[in-house]
PyMOL Python script that loads the backbone (N, CA, C, O; Angstrom):
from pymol import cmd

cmd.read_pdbstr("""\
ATOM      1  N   UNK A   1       0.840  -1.188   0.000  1.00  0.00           N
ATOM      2  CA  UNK A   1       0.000   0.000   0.000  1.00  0.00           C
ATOM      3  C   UNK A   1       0.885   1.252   0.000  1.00  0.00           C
ATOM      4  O   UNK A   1       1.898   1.204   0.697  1.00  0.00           O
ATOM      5  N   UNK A   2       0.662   2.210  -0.599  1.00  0.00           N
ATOM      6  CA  UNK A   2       0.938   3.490  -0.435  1.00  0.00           C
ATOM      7  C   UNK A   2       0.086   4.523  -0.245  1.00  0.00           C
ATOM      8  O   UNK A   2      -1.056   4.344  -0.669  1.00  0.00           O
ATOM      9  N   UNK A   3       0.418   5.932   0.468  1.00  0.00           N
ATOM     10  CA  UNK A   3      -0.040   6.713   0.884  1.00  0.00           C
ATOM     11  C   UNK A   3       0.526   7.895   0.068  1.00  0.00           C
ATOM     12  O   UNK A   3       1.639   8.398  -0.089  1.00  0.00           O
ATOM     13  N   UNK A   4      -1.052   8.179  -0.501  1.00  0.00           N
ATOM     14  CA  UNK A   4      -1.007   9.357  -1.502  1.00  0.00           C
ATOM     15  C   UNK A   4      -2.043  10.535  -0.407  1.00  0.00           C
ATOM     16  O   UNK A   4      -2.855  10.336   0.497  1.00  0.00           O
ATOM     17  N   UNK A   5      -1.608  11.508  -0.927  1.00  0.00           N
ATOM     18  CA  UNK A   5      -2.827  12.742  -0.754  1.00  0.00           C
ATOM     19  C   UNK A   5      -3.415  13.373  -1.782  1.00  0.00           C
ATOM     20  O   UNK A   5      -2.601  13.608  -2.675  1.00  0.00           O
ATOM     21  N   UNK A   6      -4.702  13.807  -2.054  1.00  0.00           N
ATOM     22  CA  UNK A   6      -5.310  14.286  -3.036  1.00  0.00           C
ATOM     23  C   UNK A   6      -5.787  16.023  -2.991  1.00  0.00           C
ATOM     24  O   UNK A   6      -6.897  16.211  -2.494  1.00  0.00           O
ATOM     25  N   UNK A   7      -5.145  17.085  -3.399  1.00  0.00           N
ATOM     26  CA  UNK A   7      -5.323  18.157  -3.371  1.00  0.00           C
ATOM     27  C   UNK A   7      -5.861  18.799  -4.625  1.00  0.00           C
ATOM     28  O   UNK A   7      -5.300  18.951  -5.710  1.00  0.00           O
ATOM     29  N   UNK A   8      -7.175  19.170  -4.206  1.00  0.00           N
ATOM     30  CA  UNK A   8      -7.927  20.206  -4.944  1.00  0.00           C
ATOM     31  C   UNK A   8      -7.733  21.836  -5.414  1.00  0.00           C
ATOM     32  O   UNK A   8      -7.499  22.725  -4.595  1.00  0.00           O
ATOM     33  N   UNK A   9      -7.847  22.024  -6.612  1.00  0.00           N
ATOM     34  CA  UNK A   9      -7.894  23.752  -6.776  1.00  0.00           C
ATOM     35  C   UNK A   9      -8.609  23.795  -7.362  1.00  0.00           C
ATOM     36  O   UNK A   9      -8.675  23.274  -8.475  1.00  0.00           O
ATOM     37  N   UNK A  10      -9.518  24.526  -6.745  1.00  0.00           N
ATOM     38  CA  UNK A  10     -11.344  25.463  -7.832  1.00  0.00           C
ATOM     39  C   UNK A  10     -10.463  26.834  -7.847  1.00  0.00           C
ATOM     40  O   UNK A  10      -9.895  27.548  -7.021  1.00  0.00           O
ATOM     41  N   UNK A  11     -10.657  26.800  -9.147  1.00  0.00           N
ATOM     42  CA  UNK A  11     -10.270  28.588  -9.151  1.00  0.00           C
ATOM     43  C   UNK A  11      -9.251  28.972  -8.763  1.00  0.00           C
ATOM     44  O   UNK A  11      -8.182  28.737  -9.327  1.00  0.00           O
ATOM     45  N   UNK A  12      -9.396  29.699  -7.628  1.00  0.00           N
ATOM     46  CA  UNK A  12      -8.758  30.923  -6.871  1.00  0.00           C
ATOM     47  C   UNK A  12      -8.602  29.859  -5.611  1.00  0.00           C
ATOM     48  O   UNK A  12      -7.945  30.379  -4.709  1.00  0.00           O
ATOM     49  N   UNK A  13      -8.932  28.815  -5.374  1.00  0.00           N
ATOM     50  CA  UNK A  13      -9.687  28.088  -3.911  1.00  0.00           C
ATOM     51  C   UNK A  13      -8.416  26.913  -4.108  1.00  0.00           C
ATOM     52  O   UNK A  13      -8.284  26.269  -5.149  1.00  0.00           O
ATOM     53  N   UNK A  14      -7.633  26.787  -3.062  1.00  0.00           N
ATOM     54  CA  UNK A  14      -6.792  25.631  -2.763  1.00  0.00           C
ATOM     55  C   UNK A  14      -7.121  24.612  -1.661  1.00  0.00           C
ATOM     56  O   UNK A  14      -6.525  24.719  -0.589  1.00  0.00           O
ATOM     57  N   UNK A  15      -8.129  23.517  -1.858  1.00  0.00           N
ATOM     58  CA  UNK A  15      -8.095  22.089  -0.875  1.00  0.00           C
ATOM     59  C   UNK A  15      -7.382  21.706  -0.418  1.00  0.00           C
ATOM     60  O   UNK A  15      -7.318  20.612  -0.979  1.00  0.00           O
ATOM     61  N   UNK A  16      -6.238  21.720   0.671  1.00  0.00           N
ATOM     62  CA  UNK A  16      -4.974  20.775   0.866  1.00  0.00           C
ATOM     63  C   UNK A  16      -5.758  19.429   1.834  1.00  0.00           C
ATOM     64  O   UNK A  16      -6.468  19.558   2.831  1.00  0.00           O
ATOM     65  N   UNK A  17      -5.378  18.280   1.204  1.00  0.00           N
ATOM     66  CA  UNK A  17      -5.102  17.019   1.866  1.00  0.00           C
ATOM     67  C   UNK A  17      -4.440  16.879   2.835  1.00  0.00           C
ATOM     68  O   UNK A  17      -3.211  16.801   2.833  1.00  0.00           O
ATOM     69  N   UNK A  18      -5.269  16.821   3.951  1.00  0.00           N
ATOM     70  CA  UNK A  18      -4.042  16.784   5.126  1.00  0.00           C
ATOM     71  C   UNK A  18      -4.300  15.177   5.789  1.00  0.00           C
ATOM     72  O   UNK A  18      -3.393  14.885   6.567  1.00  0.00           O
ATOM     73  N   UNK A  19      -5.230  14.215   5.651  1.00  0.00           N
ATOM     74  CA  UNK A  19      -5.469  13.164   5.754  1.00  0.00           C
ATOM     75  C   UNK A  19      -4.802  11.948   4.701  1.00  0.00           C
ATOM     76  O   UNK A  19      -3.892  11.167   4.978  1.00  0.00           O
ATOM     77  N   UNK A  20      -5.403  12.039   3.690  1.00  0.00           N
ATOM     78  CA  UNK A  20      -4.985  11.036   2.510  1.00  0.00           C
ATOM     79  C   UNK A  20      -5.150  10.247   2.773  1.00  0.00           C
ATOM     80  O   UNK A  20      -5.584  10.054   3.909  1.00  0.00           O
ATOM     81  N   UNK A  21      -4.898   9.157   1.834  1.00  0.00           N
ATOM     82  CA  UNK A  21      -5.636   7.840   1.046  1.00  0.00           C
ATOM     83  C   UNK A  21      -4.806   6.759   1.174  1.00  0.00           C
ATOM     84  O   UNK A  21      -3.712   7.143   0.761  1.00  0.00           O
ATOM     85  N   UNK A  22      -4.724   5.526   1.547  1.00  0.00           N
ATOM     86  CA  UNK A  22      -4.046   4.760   0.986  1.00  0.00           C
ATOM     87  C   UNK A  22      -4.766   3.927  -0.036  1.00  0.00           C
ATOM     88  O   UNK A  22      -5.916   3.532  -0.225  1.00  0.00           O
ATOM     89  N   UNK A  23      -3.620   3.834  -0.598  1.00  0.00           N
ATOM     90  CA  UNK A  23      -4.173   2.753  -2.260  1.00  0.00           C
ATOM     91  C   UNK A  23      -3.436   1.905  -2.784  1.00  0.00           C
ATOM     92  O   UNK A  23      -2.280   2.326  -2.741  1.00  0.00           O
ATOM     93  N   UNK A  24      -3.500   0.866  -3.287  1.00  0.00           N
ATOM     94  CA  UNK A  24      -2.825  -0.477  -3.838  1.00  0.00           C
ATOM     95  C   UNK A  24      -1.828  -0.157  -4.868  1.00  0.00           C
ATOM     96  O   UNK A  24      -0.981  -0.948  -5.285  1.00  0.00           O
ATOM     97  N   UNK A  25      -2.002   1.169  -5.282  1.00  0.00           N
ATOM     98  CA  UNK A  25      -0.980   1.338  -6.531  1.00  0.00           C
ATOM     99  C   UNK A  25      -0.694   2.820  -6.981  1.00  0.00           C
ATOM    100  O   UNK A  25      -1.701   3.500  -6.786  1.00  0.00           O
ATOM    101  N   UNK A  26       0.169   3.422  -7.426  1.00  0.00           N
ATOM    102  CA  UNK A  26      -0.072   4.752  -8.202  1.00  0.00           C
ATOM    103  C   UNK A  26      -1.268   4.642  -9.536  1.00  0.00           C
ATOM    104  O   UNK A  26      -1.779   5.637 -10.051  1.00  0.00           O
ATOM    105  N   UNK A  27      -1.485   3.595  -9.833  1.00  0.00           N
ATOM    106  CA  UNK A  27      -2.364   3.320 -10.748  1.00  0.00           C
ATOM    107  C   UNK A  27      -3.710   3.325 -10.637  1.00  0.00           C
ATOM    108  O   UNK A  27      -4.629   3.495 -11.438  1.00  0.00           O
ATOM    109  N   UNK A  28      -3.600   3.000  -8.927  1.00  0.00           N
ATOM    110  CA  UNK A  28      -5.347   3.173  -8.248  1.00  0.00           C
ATOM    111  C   UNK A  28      -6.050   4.427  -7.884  1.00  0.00           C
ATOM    112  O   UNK A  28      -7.228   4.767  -7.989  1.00  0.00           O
ATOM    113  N   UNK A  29      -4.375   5.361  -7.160  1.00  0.00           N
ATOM    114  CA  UNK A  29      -4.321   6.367  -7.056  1.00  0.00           C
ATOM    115  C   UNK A  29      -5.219   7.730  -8.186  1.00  0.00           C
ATOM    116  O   UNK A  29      -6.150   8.477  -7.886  1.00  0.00           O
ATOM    117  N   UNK A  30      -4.429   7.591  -9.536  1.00  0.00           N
ATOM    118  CA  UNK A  30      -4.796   7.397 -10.718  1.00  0.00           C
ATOM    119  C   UNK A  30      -6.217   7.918 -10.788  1.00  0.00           C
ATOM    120  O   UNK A  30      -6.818   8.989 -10.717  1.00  0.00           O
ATOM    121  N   UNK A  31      -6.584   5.921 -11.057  1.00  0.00           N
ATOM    122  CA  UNK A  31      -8.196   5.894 -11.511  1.00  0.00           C
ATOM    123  C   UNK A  31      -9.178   6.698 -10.380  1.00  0.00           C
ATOM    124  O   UNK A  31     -10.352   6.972 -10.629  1.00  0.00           O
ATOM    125  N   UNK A  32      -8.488   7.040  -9.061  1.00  0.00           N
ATOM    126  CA  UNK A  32      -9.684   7.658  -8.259  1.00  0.00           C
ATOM    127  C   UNK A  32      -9.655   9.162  -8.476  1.00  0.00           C
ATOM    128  O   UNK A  32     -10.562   9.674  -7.820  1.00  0.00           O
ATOM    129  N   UNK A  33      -9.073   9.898  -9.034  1.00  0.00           N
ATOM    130  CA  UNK A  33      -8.546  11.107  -9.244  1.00  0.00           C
ATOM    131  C   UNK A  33      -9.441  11.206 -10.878  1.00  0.00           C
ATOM    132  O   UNK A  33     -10.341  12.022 -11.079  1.00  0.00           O
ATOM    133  N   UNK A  34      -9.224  10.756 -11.340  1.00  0.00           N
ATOM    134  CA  UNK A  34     -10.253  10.888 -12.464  1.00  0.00           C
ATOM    135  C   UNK A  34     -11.390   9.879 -12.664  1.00  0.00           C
ATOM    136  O   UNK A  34     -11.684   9.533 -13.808  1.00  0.00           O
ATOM    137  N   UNK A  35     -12.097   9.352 -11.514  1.00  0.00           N
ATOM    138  CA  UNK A  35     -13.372   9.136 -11.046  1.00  0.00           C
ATOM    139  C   UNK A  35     -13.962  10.669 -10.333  1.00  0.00           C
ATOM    140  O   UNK A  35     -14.996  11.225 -10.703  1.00  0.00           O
ATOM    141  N   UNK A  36     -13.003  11.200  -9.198  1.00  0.00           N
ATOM    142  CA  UNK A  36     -13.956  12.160  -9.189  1.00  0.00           C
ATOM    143  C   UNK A  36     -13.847  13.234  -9.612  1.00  0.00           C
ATOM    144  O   UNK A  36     -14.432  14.073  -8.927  1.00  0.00           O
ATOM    145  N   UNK A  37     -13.131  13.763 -10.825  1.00  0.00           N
ATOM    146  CA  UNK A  37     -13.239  14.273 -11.961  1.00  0.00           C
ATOM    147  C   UNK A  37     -14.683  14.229 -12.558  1.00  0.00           C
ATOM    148  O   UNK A  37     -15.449  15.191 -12.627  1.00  0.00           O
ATOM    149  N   UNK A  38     -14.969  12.716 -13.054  1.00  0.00           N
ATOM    150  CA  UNK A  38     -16.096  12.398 -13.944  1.00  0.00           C
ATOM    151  C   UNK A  38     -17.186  13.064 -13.057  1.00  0.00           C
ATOM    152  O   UNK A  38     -17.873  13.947 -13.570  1.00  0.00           O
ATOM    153  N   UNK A  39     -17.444  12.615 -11.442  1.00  0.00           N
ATOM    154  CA  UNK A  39     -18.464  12.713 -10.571  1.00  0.00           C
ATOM    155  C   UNK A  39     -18.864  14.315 -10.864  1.00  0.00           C
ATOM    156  O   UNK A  39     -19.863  14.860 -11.332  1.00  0.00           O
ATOM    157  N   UNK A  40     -17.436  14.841 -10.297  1.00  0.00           N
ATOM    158  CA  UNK A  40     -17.668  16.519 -10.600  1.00  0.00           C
ATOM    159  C   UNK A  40     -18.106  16.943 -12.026  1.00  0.00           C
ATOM    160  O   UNK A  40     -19.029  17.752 -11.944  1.00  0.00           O
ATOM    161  N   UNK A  41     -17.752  16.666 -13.317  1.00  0.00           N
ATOM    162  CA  UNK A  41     -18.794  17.209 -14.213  1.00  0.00           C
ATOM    163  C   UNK A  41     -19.784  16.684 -14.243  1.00  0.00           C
ATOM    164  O   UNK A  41     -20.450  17.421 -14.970  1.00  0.00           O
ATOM    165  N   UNK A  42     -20.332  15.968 -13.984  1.00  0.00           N
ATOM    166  CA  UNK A  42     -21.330  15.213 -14.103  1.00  0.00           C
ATOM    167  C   UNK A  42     -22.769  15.851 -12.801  1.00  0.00           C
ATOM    168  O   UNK A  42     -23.980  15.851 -13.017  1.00  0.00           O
ATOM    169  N   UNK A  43     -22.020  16.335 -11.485  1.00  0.00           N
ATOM    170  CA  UNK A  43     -23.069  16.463 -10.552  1.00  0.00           C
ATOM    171  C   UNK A  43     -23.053  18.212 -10.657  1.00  0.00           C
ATOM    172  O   UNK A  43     -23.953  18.983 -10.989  1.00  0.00           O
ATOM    173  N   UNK A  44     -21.386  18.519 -10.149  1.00  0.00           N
ATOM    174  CA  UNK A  44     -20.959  19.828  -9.630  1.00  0.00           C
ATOM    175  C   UNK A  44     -21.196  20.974 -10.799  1.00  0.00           C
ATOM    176  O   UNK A  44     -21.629  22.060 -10.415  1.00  0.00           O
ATOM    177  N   UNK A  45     -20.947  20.792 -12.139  1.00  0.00           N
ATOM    178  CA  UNK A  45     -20.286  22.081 -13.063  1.00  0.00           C
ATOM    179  C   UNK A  45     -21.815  23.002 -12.835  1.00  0.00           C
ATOM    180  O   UNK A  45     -22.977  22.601 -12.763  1.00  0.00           O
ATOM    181  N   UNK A  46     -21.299  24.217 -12.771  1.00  0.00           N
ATOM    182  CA  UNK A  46     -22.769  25.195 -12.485  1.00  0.00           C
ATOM    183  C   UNK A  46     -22.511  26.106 -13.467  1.00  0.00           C
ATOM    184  O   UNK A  46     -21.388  26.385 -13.888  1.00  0.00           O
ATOM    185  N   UNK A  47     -23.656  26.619 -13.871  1.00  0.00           N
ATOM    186  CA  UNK A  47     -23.745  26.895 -15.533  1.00  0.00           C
ATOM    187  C   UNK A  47     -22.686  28.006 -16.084  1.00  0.00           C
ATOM    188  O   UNK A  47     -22.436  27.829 -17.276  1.00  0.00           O
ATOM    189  N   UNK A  48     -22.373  28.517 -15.811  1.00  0.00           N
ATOM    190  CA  UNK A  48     -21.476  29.241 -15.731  1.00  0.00           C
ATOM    191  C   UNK A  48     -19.601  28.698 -16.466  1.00  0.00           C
ATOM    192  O   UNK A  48     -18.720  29.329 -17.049  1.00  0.00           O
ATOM    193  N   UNK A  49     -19.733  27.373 -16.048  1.00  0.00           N
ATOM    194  CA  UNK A  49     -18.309  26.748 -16.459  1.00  0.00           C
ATOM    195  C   UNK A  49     -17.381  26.621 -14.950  1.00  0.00           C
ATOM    196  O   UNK A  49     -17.627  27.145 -13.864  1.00  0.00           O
ATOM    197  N   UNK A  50     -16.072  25.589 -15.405  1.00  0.00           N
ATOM    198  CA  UNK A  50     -15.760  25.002 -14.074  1.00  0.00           C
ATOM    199  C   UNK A  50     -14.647  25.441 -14.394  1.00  0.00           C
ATOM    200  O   UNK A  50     -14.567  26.254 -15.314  1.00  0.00           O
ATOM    201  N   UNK A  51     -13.565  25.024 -13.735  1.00  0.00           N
ATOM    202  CA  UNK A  51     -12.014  24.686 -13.966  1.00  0.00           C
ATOM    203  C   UNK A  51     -11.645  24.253 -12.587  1.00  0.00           C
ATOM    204  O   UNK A  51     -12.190  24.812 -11.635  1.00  0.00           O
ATOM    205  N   UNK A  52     -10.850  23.393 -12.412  1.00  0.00           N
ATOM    206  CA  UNK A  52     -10.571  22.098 -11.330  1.00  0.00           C
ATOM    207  C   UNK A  52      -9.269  21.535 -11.429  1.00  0.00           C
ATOM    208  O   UNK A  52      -8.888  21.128 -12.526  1.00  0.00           O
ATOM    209  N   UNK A  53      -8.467  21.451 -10.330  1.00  0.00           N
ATOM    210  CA  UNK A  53      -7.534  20.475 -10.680  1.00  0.00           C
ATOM    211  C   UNK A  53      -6.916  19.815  -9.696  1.00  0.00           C
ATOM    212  O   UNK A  53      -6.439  20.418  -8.734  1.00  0.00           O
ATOM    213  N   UNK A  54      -6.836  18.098  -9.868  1.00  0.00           N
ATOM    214  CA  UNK A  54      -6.738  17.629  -8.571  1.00  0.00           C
ATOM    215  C   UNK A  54      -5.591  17.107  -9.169  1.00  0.00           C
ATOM    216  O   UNK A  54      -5.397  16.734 -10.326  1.00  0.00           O
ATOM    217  N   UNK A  55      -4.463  17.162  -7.652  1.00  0.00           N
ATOM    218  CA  UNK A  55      -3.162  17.128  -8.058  1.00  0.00           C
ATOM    219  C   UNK A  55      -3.057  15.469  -6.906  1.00  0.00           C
ATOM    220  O   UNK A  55      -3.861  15.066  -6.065  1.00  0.00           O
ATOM    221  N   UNK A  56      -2.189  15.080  -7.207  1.00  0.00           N
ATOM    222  CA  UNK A  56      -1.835  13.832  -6.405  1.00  0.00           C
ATOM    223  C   UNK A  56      -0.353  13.986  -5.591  1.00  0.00           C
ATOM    224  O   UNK A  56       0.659  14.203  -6.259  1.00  0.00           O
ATOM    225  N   UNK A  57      -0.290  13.886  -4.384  1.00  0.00           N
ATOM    226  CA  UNK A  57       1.129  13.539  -4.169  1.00  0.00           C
ATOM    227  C   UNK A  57       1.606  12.520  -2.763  1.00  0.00           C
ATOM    228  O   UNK A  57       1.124  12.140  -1.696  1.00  0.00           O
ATOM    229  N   UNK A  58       2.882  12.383  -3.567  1.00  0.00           N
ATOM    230  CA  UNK A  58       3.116  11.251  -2.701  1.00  0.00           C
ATOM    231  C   UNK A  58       3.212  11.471  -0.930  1.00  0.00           C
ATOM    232  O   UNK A  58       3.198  12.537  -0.315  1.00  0.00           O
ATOM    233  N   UNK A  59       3.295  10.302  -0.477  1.00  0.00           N
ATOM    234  CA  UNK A  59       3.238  10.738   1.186  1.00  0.00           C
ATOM    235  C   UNK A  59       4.618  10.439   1.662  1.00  0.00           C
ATOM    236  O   UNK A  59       4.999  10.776   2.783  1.00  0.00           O
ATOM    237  N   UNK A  60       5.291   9.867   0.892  1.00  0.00           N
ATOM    238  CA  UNK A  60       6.722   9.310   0.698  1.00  0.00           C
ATOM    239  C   UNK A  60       7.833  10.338   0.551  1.00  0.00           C
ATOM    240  O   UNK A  60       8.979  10.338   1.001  1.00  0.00           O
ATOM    241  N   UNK A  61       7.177  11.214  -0.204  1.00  0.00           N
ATOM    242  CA  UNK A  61       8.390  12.505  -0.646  1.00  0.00           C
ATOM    243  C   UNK A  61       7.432  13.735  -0.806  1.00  0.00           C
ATOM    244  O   UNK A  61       7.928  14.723  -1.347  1.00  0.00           O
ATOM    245  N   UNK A  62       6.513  13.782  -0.526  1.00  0.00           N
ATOM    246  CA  UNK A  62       5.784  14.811  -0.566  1.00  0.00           C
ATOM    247  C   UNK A  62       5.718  15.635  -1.926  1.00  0.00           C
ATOM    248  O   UNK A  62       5.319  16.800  -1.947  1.00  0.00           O
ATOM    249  N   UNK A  63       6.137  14.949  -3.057  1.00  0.00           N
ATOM    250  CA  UNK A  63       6.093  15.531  -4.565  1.00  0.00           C
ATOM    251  C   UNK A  63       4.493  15.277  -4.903  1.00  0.00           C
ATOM    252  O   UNK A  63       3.674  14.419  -4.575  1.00  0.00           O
ATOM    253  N   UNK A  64       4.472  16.318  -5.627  1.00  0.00           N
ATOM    254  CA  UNK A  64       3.432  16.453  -6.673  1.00  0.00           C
ATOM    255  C   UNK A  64       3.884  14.905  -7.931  1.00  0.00           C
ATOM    256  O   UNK A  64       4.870  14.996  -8.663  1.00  0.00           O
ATOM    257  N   UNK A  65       2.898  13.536  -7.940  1.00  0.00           N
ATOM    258  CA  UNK A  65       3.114  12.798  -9.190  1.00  0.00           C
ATOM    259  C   UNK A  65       2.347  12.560  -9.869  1.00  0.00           C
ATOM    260  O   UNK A  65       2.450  11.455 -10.401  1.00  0.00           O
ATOM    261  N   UNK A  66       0.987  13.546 -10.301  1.00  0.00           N
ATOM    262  CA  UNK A  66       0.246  13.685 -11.439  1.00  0.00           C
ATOM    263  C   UNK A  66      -0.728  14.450 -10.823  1.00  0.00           C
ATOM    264  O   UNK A  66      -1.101  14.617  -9.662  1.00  0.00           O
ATOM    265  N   UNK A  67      -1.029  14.855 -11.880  1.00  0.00           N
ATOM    266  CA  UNK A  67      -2.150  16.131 -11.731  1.00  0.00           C
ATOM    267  C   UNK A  67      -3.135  15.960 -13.385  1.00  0.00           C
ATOM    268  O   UNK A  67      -2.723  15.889 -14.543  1.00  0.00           O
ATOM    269  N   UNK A  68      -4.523  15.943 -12.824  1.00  0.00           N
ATOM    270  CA  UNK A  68      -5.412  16.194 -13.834  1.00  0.00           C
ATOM    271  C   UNK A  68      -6.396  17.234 -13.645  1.00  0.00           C
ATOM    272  O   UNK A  68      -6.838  17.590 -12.553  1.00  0.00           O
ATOM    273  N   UNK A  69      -6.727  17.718 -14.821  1.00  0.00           N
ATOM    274  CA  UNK A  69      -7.416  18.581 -14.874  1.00  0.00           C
ATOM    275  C   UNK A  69      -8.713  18.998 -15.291  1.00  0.00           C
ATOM    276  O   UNK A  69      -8.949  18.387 -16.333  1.00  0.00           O
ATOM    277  N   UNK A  70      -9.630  19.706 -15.004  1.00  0.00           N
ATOM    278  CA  UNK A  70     -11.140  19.481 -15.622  1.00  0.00           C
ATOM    279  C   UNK A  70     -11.729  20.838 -15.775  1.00  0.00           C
ATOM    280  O   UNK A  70     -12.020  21.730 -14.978  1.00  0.00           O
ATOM    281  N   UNK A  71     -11.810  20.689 -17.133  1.00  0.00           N
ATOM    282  CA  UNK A  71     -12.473  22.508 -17.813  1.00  0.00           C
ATOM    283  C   UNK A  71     -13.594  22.453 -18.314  1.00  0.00           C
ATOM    284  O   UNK A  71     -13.556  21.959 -19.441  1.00  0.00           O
ATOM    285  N   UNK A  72     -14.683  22.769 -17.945  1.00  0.00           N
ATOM    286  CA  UNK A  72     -16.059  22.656 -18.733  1.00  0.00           C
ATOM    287  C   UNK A  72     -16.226  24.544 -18.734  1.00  0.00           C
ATOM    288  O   UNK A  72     -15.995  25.378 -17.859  1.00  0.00           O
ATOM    289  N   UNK A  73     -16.689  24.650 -20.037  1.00  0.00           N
ATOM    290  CA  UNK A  73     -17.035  25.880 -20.315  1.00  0.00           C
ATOM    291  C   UNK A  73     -18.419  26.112 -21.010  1.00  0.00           C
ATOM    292  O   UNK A  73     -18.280  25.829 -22.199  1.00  0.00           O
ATOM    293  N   UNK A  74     -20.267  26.695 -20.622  1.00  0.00           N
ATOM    294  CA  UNK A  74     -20.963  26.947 -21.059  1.00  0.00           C
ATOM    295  C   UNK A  74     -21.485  27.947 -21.642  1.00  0.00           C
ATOM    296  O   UNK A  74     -21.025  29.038 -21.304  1.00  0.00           O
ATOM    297  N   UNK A  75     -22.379  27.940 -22.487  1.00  0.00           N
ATOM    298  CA  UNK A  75     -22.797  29.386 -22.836  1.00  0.00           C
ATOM    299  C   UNK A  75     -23.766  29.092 -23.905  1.00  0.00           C
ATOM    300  O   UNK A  75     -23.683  28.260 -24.808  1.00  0.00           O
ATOM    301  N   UNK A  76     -25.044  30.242 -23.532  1.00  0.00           N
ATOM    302  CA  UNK A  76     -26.431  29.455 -24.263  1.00  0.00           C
ATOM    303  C   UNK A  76     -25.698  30.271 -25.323  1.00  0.00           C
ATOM    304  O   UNK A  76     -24.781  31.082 -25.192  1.00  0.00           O
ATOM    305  N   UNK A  77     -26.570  29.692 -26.789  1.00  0.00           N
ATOM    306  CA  UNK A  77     -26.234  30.074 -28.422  1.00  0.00           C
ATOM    307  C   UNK A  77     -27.169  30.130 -28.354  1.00  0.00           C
ATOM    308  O   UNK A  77     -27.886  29.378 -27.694  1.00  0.00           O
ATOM    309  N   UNK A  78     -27.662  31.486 -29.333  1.00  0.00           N
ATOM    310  CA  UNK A  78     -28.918  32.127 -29.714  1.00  0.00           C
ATOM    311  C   UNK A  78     -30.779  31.678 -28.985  1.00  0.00           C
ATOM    312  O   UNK A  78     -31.175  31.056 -27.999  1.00  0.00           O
ATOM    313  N   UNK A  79     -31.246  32.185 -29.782  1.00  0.00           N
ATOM    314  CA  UNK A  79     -32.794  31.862 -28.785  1.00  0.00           C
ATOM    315  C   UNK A  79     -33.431  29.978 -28.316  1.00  0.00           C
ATOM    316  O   UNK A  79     -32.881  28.937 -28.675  1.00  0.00           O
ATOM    317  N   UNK A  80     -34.456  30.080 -27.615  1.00  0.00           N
ATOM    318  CA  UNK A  80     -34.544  28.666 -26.998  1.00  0.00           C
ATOM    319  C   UNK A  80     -35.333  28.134 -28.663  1.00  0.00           C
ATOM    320  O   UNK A  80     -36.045  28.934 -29.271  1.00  0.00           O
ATOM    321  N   UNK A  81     -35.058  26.696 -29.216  1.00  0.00           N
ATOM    322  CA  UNK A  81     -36.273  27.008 -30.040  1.00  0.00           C
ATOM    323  C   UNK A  81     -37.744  26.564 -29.901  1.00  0.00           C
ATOM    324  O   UNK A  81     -38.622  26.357 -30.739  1.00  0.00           O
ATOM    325  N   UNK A  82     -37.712  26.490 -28.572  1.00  0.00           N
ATOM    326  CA  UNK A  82     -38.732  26.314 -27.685  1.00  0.00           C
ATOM    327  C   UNK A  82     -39.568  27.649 -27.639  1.00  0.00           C
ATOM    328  O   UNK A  82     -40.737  27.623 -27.252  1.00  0.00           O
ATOM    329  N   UNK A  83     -39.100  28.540 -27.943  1.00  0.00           N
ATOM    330  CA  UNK A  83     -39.314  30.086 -27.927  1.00  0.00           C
ATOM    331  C   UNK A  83     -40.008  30.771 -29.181  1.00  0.00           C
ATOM    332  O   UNK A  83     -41.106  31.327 -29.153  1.00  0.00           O
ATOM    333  N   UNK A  84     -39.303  30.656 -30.117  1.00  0.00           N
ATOM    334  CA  UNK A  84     -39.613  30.979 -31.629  1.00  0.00           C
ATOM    335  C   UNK A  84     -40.377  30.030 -32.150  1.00  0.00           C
ATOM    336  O   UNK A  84     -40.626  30.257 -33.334  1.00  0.00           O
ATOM    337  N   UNK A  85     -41.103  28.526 -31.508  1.00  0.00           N
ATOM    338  CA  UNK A  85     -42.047  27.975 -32.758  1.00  0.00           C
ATOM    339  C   UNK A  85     -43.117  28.659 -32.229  1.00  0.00           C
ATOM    340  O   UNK A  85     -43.500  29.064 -31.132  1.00  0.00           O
ATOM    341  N   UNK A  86     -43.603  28.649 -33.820  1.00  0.00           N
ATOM    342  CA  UNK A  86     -45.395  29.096 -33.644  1.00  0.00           C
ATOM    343  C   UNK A  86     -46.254  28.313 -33.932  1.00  0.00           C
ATOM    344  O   UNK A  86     -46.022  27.564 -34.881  1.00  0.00           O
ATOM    345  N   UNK A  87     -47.442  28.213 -33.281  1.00  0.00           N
ATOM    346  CA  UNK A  87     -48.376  27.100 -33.576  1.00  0.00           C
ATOM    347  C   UNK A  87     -48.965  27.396 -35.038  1.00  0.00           C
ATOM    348  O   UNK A  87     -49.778  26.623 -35.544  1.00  0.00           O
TER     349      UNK A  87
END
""", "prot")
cmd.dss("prot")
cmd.show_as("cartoon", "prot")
cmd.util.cbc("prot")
cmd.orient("prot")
């Protein structure tokens, strides 16, 4: 097992991990870091657009050993056309 920590940045907003995770692999490490990636666009992005980035590091050396990132950007295009049909 190893002991990773998982640190968040929204924005301007820094999460530090002060607990962390243990996990079977840097590889498990990994897949949970972009699981809740998926979770967050999927539940969190608010209409407006996101930007996110969860960094991983070791508990061993305290390095940063991957970081992913998540950008959703919205914006309505022209009228609803829910709006403009006419009966």
């Amino acid at each position: 097992m190893r002991h990773f920590f998982f640190d968040l940045r929204e924005g301007a907003r820094m999460h530090t991990d002060r607990d962390g995770t243990d996990c079977d692999s840097f590889g498990t490490a990994v897949d949970a870091a972009r699981r809740f990636l998926g979770e967050l666009a999927r539940d969190h992005v608010p209409d407006e657009g996101y930007h996110t980035d969860v960094m991983i590091r070791d508990a061993a050396t305290g390095e940063i050993v991957f970081t992913a990132t998540l950008t959703m950007a919205s914006a309505r295009l022209g009228a609803s056309p829910l709006s403009t049909r006419r009966s």
